[in-house]
VOGU-3710 file (C-alpha; in Angstrom, 3 decimals, decimal comma):
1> xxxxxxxxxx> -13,533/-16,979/26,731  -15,291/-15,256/24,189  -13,794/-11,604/23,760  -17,310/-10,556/22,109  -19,668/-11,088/24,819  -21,238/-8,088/25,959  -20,935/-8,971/29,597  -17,156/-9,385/29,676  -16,714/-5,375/28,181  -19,557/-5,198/30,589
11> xxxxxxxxxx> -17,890/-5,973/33,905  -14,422/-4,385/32,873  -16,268/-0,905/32,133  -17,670/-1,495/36,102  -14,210/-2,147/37,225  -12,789/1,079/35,712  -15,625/3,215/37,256  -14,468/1,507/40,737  -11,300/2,342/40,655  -11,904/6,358/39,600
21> xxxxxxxxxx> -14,449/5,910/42,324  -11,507/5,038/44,463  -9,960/8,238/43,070  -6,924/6,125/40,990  -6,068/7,793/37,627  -6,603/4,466/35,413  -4,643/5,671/32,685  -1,707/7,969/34,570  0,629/9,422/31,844  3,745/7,977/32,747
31> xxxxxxxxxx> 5,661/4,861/34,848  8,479/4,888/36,992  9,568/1,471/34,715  13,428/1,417/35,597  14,166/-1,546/34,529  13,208/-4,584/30,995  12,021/-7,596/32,339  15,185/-8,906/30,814  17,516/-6,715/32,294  15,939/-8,162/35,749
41> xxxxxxxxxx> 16,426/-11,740/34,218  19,924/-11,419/33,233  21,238/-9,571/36,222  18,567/-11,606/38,714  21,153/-13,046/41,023  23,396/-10,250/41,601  19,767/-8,281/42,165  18,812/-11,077/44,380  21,678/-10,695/46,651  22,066/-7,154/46,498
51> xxxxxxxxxx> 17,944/-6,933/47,687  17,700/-4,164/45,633  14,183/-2,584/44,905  13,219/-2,902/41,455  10,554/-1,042/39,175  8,918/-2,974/36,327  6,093/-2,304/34,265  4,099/-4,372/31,356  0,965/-6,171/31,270  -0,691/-8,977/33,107
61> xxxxxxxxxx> -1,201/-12,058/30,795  -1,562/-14,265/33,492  -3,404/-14,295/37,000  -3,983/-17,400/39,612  -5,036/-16,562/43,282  -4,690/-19,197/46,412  -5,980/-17,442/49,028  -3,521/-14,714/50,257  -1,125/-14,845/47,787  -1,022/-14,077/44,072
71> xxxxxxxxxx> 1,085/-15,135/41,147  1,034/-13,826/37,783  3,092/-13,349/35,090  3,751/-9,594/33,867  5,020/-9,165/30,097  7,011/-6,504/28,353  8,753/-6,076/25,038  11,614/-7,571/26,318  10,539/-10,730/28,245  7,883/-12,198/30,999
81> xxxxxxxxxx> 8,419/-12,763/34,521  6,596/-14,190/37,650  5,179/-11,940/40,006  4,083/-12,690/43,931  1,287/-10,365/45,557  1,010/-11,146/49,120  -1,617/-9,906/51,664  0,413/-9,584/54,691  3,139/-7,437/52,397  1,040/-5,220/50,490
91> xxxxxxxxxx> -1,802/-4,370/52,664  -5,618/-5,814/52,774  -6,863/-2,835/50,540  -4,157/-2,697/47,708  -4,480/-6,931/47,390  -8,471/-6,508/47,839  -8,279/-3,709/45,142  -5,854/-6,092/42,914  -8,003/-9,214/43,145  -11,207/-7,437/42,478
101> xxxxxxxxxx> -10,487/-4,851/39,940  -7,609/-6,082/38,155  -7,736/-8,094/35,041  -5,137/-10,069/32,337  -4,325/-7,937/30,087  -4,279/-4,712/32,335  -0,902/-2,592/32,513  0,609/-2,546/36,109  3,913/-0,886/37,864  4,885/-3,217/40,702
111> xxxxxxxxxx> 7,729/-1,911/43,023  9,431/-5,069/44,372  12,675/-7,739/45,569  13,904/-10,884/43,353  13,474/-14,206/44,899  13,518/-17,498/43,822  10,459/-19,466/44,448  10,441/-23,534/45,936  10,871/-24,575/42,306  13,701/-22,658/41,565
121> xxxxxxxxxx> 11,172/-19,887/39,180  12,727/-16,314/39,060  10,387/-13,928/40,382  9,322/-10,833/42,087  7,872/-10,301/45,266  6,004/-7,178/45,236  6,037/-4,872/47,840  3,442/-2,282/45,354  1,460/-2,099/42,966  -0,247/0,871/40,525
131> xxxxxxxxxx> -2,429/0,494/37,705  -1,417/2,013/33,962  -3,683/0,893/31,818  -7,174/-0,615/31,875  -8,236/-2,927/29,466  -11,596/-2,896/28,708  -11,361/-5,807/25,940  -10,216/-9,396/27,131  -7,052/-10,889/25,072  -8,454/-14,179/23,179
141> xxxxxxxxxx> -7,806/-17,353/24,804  -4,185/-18,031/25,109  -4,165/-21,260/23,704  -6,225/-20,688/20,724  -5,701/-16,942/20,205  -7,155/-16,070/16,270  -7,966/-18,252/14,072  -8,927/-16,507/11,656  -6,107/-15,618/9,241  -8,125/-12,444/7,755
151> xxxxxxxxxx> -8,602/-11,637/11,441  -5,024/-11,722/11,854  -4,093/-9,560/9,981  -7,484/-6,852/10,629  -5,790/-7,134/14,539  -2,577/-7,627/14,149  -1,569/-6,077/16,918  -2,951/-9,312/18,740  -1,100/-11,676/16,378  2,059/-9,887/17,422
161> xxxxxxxxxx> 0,879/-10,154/20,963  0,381/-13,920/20,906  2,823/-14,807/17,952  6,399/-15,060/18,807  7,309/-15,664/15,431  5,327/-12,272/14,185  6,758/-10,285/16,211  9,963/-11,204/15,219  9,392/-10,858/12,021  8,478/-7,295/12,516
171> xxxxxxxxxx> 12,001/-7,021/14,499  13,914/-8,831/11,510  11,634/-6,595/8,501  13,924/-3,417/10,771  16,810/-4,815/10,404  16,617/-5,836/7,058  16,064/-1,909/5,489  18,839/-1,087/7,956  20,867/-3,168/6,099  20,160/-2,083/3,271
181> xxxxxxxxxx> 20,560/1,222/4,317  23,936/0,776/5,859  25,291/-1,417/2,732  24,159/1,991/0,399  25,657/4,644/2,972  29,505/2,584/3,310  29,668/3,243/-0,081  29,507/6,558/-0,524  25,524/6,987/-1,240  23,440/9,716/-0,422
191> xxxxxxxxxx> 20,173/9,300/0,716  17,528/11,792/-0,457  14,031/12,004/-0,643  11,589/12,939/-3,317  7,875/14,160/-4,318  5,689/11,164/-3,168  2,499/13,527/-5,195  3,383/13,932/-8,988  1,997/15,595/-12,190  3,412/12,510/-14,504
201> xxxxxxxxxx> 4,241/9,341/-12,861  7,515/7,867/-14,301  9,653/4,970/-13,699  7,899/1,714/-14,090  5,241/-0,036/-15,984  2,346/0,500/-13,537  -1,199/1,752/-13,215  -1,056/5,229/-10,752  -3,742/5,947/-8,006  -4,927/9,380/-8,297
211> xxxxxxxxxx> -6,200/11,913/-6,292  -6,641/15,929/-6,148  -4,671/18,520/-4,342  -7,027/20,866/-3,030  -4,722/23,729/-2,540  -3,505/23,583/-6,027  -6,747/22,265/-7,496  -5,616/19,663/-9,651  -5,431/16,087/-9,950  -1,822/14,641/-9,167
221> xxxxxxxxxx> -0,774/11,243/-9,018  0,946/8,815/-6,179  4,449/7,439/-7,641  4,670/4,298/-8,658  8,555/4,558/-8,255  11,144/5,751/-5,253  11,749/8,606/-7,262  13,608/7,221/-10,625  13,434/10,534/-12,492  13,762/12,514/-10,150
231> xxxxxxxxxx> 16,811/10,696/-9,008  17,956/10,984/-12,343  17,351/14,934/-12,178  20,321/14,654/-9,145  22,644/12,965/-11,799  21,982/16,283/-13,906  22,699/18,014/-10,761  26,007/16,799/-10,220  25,342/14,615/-7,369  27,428/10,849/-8,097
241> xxxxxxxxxx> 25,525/8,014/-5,913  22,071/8,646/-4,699  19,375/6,510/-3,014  16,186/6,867/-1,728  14,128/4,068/0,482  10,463/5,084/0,680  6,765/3,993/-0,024  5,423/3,362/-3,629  1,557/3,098/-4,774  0,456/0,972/-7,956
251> xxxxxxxxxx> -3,268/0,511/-8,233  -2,830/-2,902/-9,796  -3,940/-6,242/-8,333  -2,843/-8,400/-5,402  -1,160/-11,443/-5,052  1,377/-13,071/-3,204  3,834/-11,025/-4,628  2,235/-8,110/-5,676  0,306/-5,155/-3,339  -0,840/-1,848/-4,096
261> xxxxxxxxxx> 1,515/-0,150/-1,579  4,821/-1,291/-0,024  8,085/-0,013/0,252  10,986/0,232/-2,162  14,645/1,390/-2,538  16,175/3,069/-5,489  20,085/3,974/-5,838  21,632/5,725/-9,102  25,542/5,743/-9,448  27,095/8,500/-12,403
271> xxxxxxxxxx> 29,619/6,437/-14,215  28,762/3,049/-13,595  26,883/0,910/-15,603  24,506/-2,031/-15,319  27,511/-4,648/-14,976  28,515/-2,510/-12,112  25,221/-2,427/-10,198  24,237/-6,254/-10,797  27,400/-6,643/-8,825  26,358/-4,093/-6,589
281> xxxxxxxxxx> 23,497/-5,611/-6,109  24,295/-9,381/-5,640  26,853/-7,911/-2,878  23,719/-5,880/-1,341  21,887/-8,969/-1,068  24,256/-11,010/0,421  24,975/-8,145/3,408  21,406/-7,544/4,195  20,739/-11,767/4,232  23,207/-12,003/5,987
291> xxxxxxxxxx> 22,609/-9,200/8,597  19,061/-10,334/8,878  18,951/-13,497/9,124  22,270/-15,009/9,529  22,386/-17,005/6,743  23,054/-17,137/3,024  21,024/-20,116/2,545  17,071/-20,632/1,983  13,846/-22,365/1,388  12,040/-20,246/-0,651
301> xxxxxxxxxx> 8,585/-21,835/-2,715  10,340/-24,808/-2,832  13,660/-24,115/-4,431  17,042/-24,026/-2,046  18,571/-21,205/-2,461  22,448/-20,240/-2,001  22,835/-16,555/-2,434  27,035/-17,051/-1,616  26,812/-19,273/-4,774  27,768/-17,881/-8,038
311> xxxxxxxxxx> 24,448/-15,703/-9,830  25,163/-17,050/-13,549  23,945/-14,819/-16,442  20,948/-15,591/-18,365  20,172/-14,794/-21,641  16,505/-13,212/-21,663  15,864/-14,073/-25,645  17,463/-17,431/-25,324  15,262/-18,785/-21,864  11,856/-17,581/-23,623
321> xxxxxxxxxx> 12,813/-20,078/-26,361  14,027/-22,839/-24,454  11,585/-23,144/-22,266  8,909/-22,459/-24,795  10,192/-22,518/-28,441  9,239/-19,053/-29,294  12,224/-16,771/-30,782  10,529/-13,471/-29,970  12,614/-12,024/-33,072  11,192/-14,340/-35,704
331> xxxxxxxxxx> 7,618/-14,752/-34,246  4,524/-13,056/-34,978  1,854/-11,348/-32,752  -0,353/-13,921/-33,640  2,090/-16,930/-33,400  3,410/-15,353/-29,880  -0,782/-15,518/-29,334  -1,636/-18,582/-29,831  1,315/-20,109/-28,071  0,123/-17,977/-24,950
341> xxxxxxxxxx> -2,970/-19,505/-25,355  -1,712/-23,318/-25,536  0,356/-22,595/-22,601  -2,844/-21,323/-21,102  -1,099/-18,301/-19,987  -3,120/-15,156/-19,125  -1,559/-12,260/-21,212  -2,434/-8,543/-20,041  -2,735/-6,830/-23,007  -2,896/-7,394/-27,108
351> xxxxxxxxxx> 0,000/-5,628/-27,912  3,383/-7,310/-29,093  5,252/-5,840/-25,798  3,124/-7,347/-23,342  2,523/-10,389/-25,050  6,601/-11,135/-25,123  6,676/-10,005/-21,028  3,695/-12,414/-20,585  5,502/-15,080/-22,542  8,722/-14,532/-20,026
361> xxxxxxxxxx> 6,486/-14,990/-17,054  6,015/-18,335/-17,885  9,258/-19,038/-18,448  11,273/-17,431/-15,276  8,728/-19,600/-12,379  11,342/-22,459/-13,952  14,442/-20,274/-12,786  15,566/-21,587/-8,689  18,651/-18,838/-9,094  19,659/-16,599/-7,422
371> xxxxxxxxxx> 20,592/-15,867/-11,209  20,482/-12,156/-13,453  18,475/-11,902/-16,467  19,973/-9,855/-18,936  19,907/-8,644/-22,922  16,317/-7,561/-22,283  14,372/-6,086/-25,204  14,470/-2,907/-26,076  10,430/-2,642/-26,629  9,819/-3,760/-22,556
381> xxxxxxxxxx> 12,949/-1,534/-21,408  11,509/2,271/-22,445  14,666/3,627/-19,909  17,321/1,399/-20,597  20,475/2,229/-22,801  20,611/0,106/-25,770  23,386/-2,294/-26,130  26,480/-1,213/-28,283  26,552/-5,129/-29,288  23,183/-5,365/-30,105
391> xxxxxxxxxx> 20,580/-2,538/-30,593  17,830/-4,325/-30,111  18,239/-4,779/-26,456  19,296/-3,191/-23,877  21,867/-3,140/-20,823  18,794/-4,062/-18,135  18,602/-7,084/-15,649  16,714/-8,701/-12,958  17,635/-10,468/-10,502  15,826/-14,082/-10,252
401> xxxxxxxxxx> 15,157/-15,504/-7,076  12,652/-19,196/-6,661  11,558/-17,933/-10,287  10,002/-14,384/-9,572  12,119/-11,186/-10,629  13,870/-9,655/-7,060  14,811/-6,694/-8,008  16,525/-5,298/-11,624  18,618/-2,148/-12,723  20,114/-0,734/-15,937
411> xxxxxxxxxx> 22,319/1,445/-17,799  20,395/4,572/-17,574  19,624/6,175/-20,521  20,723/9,499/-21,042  20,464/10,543/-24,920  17,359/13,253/-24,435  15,903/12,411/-28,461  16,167/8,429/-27,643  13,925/8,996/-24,271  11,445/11,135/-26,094
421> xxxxxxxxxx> 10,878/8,616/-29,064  10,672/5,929/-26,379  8,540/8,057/-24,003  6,201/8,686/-26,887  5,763/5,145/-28,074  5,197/4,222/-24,771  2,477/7,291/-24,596  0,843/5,565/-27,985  0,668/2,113/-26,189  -1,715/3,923/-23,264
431> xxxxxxxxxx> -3,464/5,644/-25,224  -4,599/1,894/-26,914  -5,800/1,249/-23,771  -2,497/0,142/-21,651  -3,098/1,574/-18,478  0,687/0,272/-17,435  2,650/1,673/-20,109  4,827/5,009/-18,990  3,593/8,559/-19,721  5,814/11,076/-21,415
441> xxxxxxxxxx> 7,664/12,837/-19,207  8,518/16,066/-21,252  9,903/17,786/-18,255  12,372/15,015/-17,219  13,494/15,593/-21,267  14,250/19,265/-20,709  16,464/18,201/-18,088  18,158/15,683/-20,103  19,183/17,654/-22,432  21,239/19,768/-19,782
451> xxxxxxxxxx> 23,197/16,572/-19,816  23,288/13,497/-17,445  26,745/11,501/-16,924  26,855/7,706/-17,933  24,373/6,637/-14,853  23,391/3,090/-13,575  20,415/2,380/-11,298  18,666/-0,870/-9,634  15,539/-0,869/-7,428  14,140/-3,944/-5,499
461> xxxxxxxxxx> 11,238/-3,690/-2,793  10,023/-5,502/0,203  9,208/-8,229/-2,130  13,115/-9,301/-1,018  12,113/-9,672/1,917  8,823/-11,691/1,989  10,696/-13,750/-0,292  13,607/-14,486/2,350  11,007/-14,955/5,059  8,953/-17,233/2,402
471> xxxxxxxxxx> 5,641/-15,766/2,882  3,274/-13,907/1,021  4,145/-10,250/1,174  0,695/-9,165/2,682  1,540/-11,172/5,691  5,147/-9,504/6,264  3,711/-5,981/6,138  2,691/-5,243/9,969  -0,408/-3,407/8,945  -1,425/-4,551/5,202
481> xxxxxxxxxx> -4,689/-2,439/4,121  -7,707/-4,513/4,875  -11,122/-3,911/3,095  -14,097/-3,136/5,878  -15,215/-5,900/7,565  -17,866/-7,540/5,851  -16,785/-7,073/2,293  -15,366/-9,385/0,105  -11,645/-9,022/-1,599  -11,625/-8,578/-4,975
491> xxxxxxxxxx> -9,074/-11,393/-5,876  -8,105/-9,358/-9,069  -7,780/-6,142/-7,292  -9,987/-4,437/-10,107  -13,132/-3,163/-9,290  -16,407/-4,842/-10,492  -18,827/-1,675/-10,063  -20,195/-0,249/-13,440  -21,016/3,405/-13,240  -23,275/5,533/-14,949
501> xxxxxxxxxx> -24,297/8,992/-15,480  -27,999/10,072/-15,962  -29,248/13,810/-17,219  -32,904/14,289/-16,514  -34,523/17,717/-17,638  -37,258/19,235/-16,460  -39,989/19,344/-19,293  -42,480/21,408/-16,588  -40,145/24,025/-17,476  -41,201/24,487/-21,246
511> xxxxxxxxxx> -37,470/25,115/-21,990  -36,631/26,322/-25,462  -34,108/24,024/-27,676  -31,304/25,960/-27,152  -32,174/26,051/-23,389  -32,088/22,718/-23,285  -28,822/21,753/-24,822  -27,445/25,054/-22,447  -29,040/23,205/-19,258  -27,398/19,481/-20,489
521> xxxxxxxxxx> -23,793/21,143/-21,468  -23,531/22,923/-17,882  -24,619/20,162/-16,210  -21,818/17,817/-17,798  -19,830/20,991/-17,586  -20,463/20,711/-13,946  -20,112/17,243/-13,480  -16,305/16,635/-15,333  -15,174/19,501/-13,130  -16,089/17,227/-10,074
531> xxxxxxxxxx> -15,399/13,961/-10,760  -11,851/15,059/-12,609  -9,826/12,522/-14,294  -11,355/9,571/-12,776  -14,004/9,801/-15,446  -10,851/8,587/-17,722  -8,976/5,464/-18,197  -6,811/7,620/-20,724  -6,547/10,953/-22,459  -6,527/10,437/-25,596
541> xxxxxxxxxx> -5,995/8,142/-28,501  -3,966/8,923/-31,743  -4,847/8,576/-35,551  -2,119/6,876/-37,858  0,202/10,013/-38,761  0,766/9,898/-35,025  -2,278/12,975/-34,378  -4,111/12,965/-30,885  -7,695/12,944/-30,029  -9,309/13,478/-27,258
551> xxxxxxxxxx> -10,970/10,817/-25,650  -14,426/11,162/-24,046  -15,029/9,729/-21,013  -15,563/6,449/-20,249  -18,683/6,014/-17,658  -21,996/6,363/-20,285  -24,550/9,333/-19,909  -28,169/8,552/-20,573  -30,652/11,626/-21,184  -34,016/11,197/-19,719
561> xxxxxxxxxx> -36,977/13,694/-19,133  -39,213/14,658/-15,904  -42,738/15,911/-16,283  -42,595/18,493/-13,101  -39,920/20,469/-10,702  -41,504/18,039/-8,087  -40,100/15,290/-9,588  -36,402/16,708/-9,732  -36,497/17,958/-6,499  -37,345/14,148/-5,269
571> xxxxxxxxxx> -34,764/13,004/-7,592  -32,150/14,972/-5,925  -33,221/14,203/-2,586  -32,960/10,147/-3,298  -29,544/10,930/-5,261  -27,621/12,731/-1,858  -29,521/9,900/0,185  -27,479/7,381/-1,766  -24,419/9,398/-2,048  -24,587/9,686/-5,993
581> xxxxxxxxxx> -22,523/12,299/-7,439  -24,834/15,480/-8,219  -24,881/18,609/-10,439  -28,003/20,605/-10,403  -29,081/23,553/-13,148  -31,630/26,231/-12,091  -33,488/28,975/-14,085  -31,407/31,603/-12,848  -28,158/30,036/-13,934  -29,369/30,305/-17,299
591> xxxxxxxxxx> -30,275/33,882/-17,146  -27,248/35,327/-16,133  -23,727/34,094/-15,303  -23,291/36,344/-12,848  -22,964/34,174/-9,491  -23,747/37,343/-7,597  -27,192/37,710/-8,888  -27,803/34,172/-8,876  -26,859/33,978/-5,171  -29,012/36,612/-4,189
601> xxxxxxxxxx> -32,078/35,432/-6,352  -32,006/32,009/-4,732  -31,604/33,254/-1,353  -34,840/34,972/-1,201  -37,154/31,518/-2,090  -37,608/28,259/-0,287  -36,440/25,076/-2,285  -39,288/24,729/-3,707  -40,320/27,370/-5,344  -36,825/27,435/-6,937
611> xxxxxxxxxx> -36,895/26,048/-10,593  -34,656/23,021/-11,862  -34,203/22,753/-15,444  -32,258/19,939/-14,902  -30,269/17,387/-12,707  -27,458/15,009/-13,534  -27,001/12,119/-11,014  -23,678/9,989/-11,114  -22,962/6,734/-9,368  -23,013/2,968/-9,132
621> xxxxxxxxxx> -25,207/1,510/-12,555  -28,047/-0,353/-10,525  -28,576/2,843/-7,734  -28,572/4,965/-10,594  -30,620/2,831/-12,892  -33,178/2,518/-10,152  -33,484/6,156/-9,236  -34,304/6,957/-13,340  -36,282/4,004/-14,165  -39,170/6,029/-13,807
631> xxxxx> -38,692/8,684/-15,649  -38,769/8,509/-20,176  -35,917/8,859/-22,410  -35,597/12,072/-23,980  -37,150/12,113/-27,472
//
């Protein structure tokens, strides 16, 4: 059957102006459903005997007519059953009306008896039927239901629907934070919740989405953590073990491992350390395995894995250099380069930090675990306490799982000087040109410095849980974000558009020098006030002795010249056409900066007989290259 066919929406639509015409509510508010399909199941005999009447509800997914009777099947969460309509029982009108207007994949309420059928099938006779829903789409064919695996996923309502093993896996993804939230609670955590919209993002190396908050007017960013600092802030407060299970954005690429946003839990514990929570964690991991799936042991990407094993400790310095000779103390940038480069490993920035993180990539995929990372460097850990043994790294770990990294924690760090030196060199690395590195988080500083207890912390996401199920993590999220239909995934996740900005003046205007270079600063003026920090990949950028400069932004601005007002006016029409960004300067803006007067002035003249001394048009590089290829270059 194919589900696109005009005909077959077509014929359904008819049916559902039949039965209003038969004045049936086709979508009544409410069912009398008194009983799951499985309750009826499990308790069929005694409800057999008993001939009690029953209520059920669900919908049809299967119909087969012989004559005067009826079978079908009626599904609901809970289970499927076989259903008997008979002429003689339910009347010539209400088994005419079902025949005719009633299709698979309709909702129904059937009033009705158990009874067993010649070959021993439980089922229902019914004595009544009402409609609940009308369908107006038909389900795909049962046996091949979609194909597609991007279709999937776009309807994955119908994958449940026709996927046993999806729809438990939607069941099991429940259980599995409920674990994890009943493991945290036992132990004396408190779960809290915290800003989702920040003014700094903190907590991880990640690139932020942004957007603006209208009522404050100002760009704020979504976190890329469950709420690290501000957890943290809690600690200050006197508050012992806190956690927080929620959603977290990073505007990064996708993979199977990796999406832009997916949920996470956090915990901090005052007076523990990171010895404390690896154990905590290990324990955590075993519970919520175990109360998921009811089993410590796995197939995950082609390792076995024994979580009730011992989780030996792995040196973090000491695995880089086995498995690739490198001693990340002794080597160079360049040497740590060029063995990236034999290993033919992609590295994500030309700094020393990420080269050494890129360099442990390659090494943990050779890690089956479950095993915990630890003695991490300082340089990759800018919130981790140092070691007392060894300054240069820190008390940090991850947790390795079929060689990705599960989860991690540390020994927070609570000296208020250390953070800010740490905060700041991480600030430098961004303003290089890492878009991943952490901003400086002067406020979270302040509150250091009111004091925070010895602290320990660990986060892990839904990653643990695609990874237990052994599938990508897009395909455990119920409803992963899908691009339109039509357009293609950018495998990277990074976009491919180049955009420009164009400034075209009016030369009909005979403007003056200085009224020129007024009209071309308002209309950037304009502009940046718009657009906000997405004109940006970073703020600034700083000089040797550590002083910052501003950065400007990073889209270019061309300068071009029109010979009339005519021509603006049709450059602005084509711009909002092709929903560029626009900023528009008149004569009267120049005059006086008095909106009042300006407001007035215009209102009292048709559009074209008001005068543009200049547009600025902002957009994709090829719509707005197109719309100012005909116009000069400013000389």
């Amino acid at each position: 059957m194919d589900q696109n066919k005009p005909g077959e929406r077509g014929d359904r639509i008819k049916k559902l102006e039949e039965i209003k015409k038969l004045g049936i509510n086709p979508y009544p508010s409410k069912a009398d459903k008194a009983y799951s399909i499985n309750e009826i199941l499990t308790n069929f005999q005694k409800l057999k005997e008993e001939n009690k009447e029953i209520i059920i509800a669900g919908r049809l997914r299967s119909v087969r007519g012989h004559g005067n009777l009826t079978f079908a099947h009626l599904e609901d969460e809970a289970g499927r059953i076989q259903i008997a309509l008979s002429k003689k029982d339910i009347g010539t009108d209400s088994y005419k009306n079902f025949s005719n207007l009633i299709d698979i994949g309709d909702f129904i309420e059937i009033k009705g008896a158990c009874f067993l059928t010649h070959k021993e099938e439980k089922s229902v006779m019914v004595k009544s039927w009402k409609i609940l829903t009308k369908s107006l789409r038909p389900l795909p064919d049962k046996w091949r239901g979609l194909q597609d695996e991007e279709e999937k996923l776009r309807k994955r309502y119908l994958d449940i629907l026709f996927n046993p093993e999806v729809k438990e896996m939607v069941e099991k993804k429940a259980i599995f934070w409920n674990a994890v939230r009943e493991f945290h609670v036992q132990r004396g955590f408190l779960e809290v919740e915290t800003p989702v919209l920040e003014n700094t993002t903190g907590g991880a190396d990640a690139k932020p989405f942004i957007t603006h908050h209208n009522a404050l007017d100002m760009d704020v960013y979504l976190r890329i953590s469950a709420g690290e600092l501000w957890q943290k802030r809690l600690m200050v407060a006197g508050f012992e073990k806190t956690f927080e299970i929620g959603r977290v954005f990073r505007n990064e690429g996708m993979s199977q491992e990796h999406l832009q946003d997916y949920s996470q839990c956090e915990a901090y514990w005052a007076y523990g350390n990171y010895e404390d929570m690896y154990k905590f964690l290990r324990d955590c991991y075993r519970y919520v395995a175990e109360k998921t799936f009811g089993t410590l042991k796995f197939k995950i990407r082609g390792f076995d894995i024994d979580l009730g094993k011992d989780w030996p400790l792995l040196d973090y310095t000491e695995e880089i250099k086995k498995q690739t000779g490198v001693d990340i103390w002794q080597a160079t940038e360049k040497e740590i380069e060029k063995k990236l480069n034999n290993l033919k490993v992609e590295y994500e920035a030309d700094n020393r930090e990420r080269m050494i993180d890129s360099l442990w990539k390659y090494a943990r995929k050779n890690i089956g675990g479950p095993a915990i990372i630890i003695n991490e460097p300082k340089i990759i850990s800018p919130l981790a306490k140092a070691s007392s043994a060894n300054p240069k790294v820190t008390e940090r770990f991850h947790i390795l799982i079929a060689g990705s990294e599960i989860g991690q924690g540390y020994s927070e760090l609570n000296d208020p000087i250390d953070q800010q030196e740490r905060f700041e060199k991480q600030q430098k690395l961004r303003d290089l040109g890492d878009e991943e590195a952490q901003m400086a988080d002067y406020e979270f500083i302040e509150a250091l410095e009111y004091g925070m207890p010895p602290t320990c912390g660990h986060g892990f996401s839904e990653r643990l849980f695609s990874f237990l199920m052994d599938k990508p993590i897009r395909e455990t999220q119920i409803f992963p974000l899908m691009k339109p239909k039509g357009e293609k995934i950018i495998k990277d996740g990074k976009s491919k558009i180049t955009k420009i900005a164009a400034v075209i003046l009016n030369k009909g205007a005979k403007m003056k020098p200085w009224e020129e270079m007024n009209a071309i600063a308002h209309l950037n003026a304009a502009f940046g006030a718009r657009c906000g920090r997405q004109l940006f990949y970073q703020d600034t950028i700083s000089t040797k002795d550590n002083k910052k400069i501003k950065l400007n932004i990073q889209h270019a601005i061309i300068l071009k010249e029109a010979k009339s007002n005519k021509e603006v006016l049709d450059l602005i029409k084509l711009a909002k056409e092709n929903e560029l960004e626009v900023a528009e300067f008149i004569r009267e803006m120049i005059k006086t900066t008095d909106d009042k007067k300006i407001i007035a002035s215009v209102d009292k003249k048709n559009l074209e007989k008001v005068e543009f001394l200049g547009v600025l048009i902002f957009g994709k590089k090829s719509i707005v290259d197109k719309l100012a290829d005909e116009f000069d270059l400013t000389k």
